[in-house]
C-alpha positions in Angstrom: 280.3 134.7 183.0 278.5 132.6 185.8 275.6 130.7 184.3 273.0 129.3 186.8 269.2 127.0 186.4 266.4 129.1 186.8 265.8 126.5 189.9 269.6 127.4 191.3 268.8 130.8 190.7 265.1 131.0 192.8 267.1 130.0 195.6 270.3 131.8 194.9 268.9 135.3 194.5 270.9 137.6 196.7 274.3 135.9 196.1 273.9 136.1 192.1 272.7 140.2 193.2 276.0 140.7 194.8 277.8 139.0 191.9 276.5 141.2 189.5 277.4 144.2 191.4 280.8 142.8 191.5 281.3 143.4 187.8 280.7 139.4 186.9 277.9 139.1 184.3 275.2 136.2 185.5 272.9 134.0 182.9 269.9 132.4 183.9 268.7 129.6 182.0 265.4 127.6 181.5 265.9 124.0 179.6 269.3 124.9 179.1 268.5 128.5 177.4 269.5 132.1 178.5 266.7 133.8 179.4 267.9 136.3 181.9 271.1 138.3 182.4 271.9 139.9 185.5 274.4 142.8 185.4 275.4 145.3 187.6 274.5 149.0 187.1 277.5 151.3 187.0 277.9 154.1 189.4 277.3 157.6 188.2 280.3 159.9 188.4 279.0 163.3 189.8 279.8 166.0 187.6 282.0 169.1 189.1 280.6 171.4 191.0 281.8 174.6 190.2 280.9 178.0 191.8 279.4 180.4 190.3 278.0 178.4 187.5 274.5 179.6 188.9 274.4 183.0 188.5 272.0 185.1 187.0 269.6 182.6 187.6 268.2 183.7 191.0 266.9 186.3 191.6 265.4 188.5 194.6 262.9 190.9 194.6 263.3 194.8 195.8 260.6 194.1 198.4 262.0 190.6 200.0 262.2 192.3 203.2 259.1 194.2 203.3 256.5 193.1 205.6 254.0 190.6 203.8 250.4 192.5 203.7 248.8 189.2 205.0 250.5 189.3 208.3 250.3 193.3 208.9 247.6 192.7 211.5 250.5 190.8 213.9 253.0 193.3 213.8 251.0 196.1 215.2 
C-alpha cells in the first residue's frame, strides 16, 4: 500500500492515478488519518459472443419492401 499527505497527493495526482491502475492500493491522509483510497477499477471481461443467441427476437414485416405511402408521389 503507498500511503501519501493530502499535500503530496494535490501535487502528485496523475502519478498516484497510474499507481492505482497498476493494481497498488493508494491512502491519502489528512493529520496523519486515511481519508481517501485510491484503487484501480478492474477491466470487464466481455462475455462470449455467440451466434445465434438473437433469434426470434427480430423481426420483419411482410411489407418491408413495399413502397412507403408517404413517398408514392416521387416514384411516379
Amino acid at each position: 500500500m503507498y500511503q501519501v499527505d493530502i499535500i503530496e497527493a494535490k501535487e502528485k495526482l496523475l502519478e498516484l492515478i497510474e499507481a492505482a491502475m497498476r493494481g497498488e492500493e493508494v491512502e491519502i491522509s489528512k493529520d496523519n488519518q486515511p481519508v481517501v483510497k485510491l484503487v484501480g477499477i478492474p477491466k470487464q471481461a466481455k462475455p462470449d459472443r455467440q451466434p445465434g443467441s438473437a433469434k426470434g427476437m427480430v423481426w420483419m414485416s411482410d411489407d418491408f419492401d413495399e413502397p412507403l405511402e408517404e413517398f408514392k408521389e416521387y416514384m411516379e
